[in-house]
C-alpha positions as CSV (number, residue, x, y, z in Angstrom):
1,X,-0.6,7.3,17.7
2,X,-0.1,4.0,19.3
3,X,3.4,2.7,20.1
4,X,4.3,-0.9,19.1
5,X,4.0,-3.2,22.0
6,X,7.0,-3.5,23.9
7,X,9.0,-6.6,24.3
8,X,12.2,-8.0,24.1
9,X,14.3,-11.6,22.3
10,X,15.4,-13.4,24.8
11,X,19.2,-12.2,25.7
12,X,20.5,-15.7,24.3
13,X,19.2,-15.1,21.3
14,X,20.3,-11.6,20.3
15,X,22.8,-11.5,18.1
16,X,26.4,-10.1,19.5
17,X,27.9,-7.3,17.2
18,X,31.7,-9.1,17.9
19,X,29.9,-12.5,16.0
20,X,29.7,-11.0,12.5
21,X,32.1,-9.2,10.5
22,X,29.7,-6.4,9.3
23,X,28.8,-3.2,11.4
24,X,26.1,-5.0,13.3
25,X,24.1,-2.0,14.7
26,X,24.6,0.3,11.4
27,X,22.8,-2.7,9.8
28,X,20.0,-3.3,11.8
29,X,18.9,0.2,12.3
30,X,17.6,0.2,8.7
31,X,14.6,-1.5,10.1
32,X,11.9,0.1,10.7
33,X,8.3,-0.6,12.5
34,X,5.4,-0.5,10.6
35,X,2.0,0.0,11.5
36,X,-1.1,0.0,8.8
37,X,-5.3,0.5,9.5
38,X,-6.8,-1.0,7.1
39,X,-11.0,0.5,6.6
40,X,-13.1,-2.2,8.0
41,X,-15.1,-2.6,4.9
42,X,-12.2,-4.0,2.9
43,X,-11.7,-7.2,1.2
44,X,-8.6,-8.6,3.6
45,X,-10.5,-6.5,6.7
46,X,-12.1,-10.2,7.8
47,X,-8.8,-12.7,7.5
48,X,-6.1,-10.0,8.2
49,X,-7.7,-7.4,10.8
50,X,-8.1,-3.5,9.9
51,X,-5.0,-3.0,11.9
52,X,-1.7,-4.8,11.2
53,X,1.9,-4.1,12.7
54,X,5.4,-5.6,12.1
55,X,8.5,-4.1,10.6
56,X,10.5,-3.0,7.0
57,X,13.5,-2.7,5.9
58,X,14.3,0.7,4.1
59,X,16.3,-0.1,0.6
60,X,16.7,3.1,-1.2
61,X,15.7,6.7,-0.1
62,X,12.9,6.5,1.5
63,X,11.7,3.3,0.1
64,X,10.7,0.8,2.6
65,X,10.4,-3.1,1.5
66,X,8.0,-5.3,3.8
67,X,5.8,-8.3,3.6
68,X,2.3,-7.5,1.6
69,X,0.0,-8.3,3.8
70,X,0.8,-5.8,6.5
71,X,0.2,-3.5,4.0
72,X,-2.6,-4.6,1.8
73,X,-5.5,-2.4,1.3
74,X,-4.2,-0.1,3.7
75,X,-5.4,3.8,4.2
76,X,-2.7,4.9,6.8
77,X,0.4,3.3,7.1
78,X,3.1,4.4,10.1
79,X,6.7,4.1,10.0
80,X,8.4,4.0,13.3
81,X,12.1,4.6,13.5
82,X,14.7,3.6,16.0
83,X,15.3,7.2,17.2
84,X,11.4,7.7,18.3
85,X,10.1,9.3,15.4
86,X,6.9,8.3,13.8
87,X,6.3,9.4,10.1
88,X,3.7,8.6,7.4
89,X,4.1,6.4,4.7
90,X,2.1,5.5,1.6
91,X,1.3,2.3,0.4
92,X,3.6,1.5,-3.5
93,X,3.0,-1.5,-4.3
94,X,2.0,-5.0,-3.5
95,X,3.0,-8.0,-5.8
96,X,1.2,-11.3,-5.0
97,X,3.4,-13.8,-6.9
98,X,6.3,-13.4,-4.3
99,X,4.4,-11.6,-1.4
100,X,6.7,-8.4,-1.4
101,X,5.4,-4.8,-0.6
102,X,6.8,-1.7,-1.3
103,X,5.9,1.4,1.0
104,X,7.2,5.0,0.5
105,X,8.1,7.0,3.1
106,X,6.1,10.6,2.7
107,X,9.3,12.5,4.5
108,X,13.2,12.2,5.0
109,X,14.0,8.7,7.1
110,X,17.6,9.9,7.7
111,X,19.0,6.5,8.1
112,X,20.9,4.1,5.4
113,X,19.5,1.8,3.0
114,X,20.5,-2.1,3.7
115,X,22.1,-3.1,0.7
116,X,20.3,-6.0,-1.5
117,X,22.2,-9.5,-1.3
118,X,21.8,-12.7,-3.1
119,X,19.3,-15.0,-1.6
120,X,20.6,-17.8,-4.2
121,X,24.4,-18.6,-2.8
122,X,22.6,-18.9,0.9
123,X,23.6,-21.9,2.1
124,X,21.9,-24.0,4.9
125,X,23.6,-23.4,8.1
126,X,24.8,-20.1,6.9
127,X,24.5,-17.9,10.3
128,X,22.3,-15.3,9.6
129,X,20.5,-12.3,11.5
130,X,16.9,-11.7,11.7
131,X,16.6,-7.4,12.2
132,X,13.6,-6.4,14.0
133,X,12.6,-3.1,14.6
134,X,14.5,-1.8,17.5
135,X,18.2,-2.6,17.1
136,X,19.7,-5.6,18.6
137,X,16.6,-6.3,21.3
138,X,14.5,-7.1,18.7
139,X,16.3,-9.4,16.7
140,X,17.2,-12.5,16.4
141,X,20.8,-14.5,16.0
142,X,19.4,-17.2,13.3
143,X,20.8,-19.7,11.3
144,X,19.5,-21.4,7.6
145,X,17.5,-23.9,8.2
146,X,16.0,-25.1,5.2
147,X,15.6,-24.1,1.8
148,X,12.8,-25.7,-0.2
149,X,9.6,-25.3,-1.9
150,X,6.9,-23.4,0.3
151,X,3.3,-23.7,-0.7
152,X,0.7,-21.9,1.2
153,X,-3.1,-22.6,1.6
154,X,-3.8,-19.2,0.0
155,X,-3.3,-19.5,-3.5
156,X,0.5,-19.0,-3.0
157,X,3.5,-21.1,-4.2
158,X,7.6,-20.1,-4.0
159,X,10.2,-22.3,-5.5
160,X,12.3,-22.2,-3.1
161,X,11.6,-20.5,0.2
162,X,14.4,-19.8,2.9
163,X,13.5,-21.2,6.3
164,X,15.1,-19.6,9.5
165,X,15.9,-21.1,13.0
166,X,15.5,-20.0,15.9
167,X,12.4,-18.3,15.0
168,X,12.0,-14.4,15.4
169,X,8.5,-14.1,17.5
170,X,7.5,-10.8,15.8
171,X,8.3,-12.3,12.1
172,X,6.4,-10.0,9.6
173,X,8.0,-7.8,7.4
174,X,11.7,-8.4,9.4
175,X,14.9,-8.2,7.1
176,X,16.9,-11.3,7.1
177,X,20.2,-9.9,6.6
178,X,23.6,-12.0,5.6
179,X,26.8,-12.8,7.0
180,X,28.0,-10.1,4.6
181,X,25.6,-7.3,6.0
182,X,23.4,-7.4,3.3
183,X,19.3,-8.1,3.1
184,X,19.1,-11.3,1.6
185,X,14.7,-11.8,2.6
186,X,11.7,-10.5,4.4
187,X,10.1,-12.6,7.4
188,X,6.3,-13.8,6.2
189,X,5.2,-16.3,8.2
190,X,6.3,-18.4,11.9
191,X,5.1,-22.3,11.0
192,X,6.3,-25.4,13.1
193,X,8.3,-28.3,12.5
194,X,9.1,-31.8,13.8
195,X,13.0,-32.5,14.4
196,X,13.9,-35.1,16.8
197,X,10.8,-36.0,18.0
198,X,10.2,-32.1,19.4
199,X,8.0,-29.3,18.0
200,X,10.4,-26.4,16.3
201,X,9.2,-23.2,15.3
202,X,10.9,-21.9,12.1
203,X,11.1,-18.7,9.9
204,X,9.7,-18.4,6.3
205,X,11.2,-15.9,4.5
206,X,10.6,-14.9,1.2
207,X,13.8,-14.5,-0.4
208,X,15.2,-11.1,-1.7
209,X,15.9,-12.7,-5.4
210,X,12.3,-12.6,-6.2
211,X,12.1,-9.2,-5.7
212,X,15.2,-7.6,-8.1
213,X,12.8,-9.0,-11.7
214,X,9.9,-6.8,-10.3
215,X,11.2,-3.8,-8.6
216,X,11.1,-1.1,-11.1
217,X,7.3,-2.5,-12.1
218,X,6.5,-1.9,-8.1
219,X,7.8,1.5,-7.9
220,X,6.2,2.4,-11.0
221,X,2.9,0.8,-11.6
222,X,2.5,-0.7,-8.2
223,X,1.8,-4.1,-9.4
224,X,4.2,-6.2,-10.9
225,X,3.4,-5.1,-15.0
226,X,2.3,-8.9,-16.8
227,X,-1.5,-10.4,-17.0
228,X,-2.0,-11.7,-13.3
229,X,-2.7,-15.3,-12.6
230,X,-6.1,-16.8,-12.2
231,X,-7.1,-16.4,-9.0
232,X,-10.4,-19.0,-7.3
233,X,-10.4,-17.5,-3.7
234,X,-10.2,-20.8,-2.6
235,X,-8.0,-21.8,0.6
236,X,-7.0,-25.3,0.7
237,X,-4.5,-27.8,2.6
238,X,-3.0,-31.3,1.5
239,X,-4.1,-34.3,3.2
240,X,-3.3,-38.0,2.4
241,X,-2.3,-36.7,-1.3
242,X,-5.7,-34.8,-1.8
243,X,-6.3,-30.9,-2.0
244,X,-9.2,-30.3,0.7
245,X,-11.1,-27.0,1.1
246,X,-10.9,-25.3,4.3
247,X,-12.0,-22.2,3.4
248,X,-13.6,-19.7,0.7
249,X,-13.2,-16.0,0.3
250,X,-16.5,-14.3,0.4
251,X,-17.2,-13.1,-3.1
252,X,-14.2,-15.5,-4.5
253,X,-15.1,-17.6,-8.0
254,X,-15.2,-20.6,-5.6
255,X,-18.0,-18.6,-3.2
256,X,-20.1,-17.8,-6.3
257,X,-19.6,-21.9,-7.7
258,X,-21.0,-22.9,-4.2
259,X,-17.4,-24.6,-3.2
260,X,-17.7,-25.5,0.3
261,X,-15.6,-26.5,3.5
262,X,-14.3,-29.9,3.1
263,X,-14.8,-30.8,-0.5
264,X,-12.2,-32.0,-2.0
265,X,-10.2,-31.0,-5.4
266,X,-9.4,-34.6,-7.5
267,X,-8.8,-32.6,-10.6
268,X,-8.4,-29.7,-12.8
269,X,-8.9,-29.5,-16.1
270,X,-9.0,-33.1,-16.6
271,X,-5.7,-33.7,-14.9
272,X,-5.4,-35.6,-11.5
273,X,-3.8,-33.3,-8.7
274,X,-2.7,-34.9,-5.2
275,X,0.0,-32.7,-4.6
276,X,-0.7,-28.9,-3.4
277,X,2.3,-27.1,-5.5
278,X,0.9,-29.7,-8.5
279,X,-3.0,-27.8,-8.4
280,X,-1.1,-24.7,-8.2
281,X,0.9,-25.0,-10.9
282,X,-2.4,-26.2,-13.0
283,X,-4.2,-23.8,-12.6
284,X,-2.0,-20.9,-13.2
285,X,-1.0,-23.0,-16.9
286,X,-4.1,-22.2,-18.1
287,X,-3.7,-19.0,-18.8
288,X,-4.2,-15.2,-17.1
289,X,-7.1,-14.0,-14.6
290,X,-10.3,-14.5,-16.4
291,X,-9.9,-17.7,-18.1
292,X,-11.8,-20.4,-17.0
293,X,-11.2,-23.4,-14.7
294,X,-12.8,-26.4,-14.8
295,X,-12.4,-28.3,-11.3
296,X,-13.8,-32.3,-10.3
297,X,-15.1,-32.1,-7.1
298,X,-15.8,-34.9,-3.7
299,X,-18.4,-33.2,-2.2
300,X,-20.0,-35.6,0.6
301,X,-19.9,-39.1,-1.7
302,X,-20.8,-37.3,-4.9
303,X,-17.9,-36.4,-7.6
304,X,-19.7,-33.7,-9.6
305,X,-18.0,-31.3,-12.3
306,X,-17.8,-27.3,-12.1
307,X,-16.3,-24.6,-14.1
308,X,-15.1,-21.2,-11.7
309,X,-14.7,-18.1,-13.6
310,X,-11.4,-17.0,-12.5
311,X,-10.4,-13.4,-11.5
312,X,-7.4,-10.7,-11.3
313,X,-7.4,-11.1,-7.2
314,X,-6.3,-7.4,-7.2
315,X,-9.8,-6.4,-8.4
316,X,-11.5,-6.8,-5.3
317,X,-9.2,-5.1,-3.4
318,X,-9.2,-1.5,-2.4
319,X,-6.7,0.8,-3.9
320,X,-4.5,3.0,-1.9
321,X,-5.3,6.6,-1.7
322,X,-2.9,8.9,-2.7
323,X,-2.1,11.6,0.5
């Protein structure tokens, strides 16, 4: 079983247990490494790798929360504690709305839960700790940076998104825990910023709110229980107010309507859409996975109208196995 790479946070950007008012240590060993292999046949195998590391933060006996993706389609996942011990886990749940994953520990972890916060009465500039793996090493002494609307080019949209700085370099699946000791997000993605003229790199975290609505449908259906949103399998980005194709997932509605690289999105179902969150928020107002989408498409000086089949994006994706 491979270890997790070693490395260390800069010493001037650990946090120092005398700066917070909680127990500092107790805290941050309630995160725990995580290490998946994913079978090289499966859907995510070709963006996401067939083997994925990065942390979790255990919330209730042996229930480990960490960011989906590490964990998606996943046939063996590891959980490495800060005492040396390596134990199996199985894969719970995965809800795409908010990004959350749930992963059960298939033995006794021995170490506390972090207790859930309140990701809402955050405040920007709100010093905050970002708890790696590994104790104090591998975390980082972070402050609110931002909170705002976060949409990514994956068919993926939250309200409001909590953004972290300085940036933790291992980010996924890290517990962003409050000045009050409690988890208040999970670490998803390292993106950059402009501020001052200089290049930035920031946090997003997905904050812990979304996650109390869904938690019982996670632990008990693995899936969060409602019809799920149409899904295209369609990456895009904004530019200059328009929604432009970068990619399409093999097998996706969009792969099957011929979508391509470059063409650009002017409308859906009729309606005009130059912002990113604005397409978004079309599409999934139509109705569940399934229902159709009619798009207007710029595809290389010819506008030209399509309609893509939607589908449950879960459906393509392998289940867990049971161990």
């Amino acid at each position: 079983m491979p270890s997790l790479t070693e490395w260390k946070v800069p010493p001037a950007n650990q946090p120092r247990p005398g700066d917070y008012s909680f127990d500092l240590d107790r805290a941050l060993a309630s995160v725990v490494g995580l290490h998946s292999i994913i079978p090289a046949d499966a859907f995510s195998a070709e963006t996401l790798g067939t083997e994925r590391a990065g942390n979790g933060v255990l919330i209730d006996d042996g229930l480990v929360l960490t960011i989906g993706y590490l964990i998606t389609e996943a046939e063996t996942v590891w959980l490495h504690l800060g005492d040396g011990r390596v134990m199996q886990g199985h894969p719970l749940g995965f809800d795409f709305e908010s990004g959350f994953g749930l992963v059960q520990a298939l033995g006794r972890l021995d170490i506390e839960p972090l207790p859930l916060g309140s990701s809402a009465i955050t405040r920007v500039g709100d010093r905050v700790v970002l708890g790696g793996a590994g104790g104090r090493t591998r975390s980082v002494a972070s402050q609110i940076a931002a909170k705002q609307e976060f949409a990514g080019y994956w068919e993926y949209l939250l309200d409001e998104a909590l953004f972290t700085h300085p940036a933790h370099p291992n980010w996924g699946g890290t517990g962003l825990i409050s000045g009050r000791g409690e988890l208040i997000g999970i670490g998803s993605l390292q993106l950059e910023r402009e501020r001052e003229g200089k290049a930035e790199h920031v946090n997003m975290i997905v904050p812990i709110d979304l996650l109390k609505p869904v938690l019982d449908d996670l632990r008990k259906f693995g899936r969060v229980n409602k019809p799920a949103r149409p899904w295209l399998g369609m990456f895009s980005t904004e530019i200059d107010n328009r929604i432009v194709v970068v990619g399409v997932a093999g097998k996706g509605p969009a792969a099957r309507a011929e979508i391509k690289t470059g063409d650009v999105i002017l409308a859906i179902n009729g309606d005009k859409v130059t912002s990113q969150t604005g397409f978004y928020r079309k599409l999934w107002s139509l109705g569940p996975a399934g229902v159709d989408v009619p798009l207007t498409v710029y595809h290389e000086g010819v506008t030209f109208d399509v309609v893509l089949t939607s589908v449950e994006r879960a459906k393509l994706l392998k289940a867990p196995r049971l161990h």
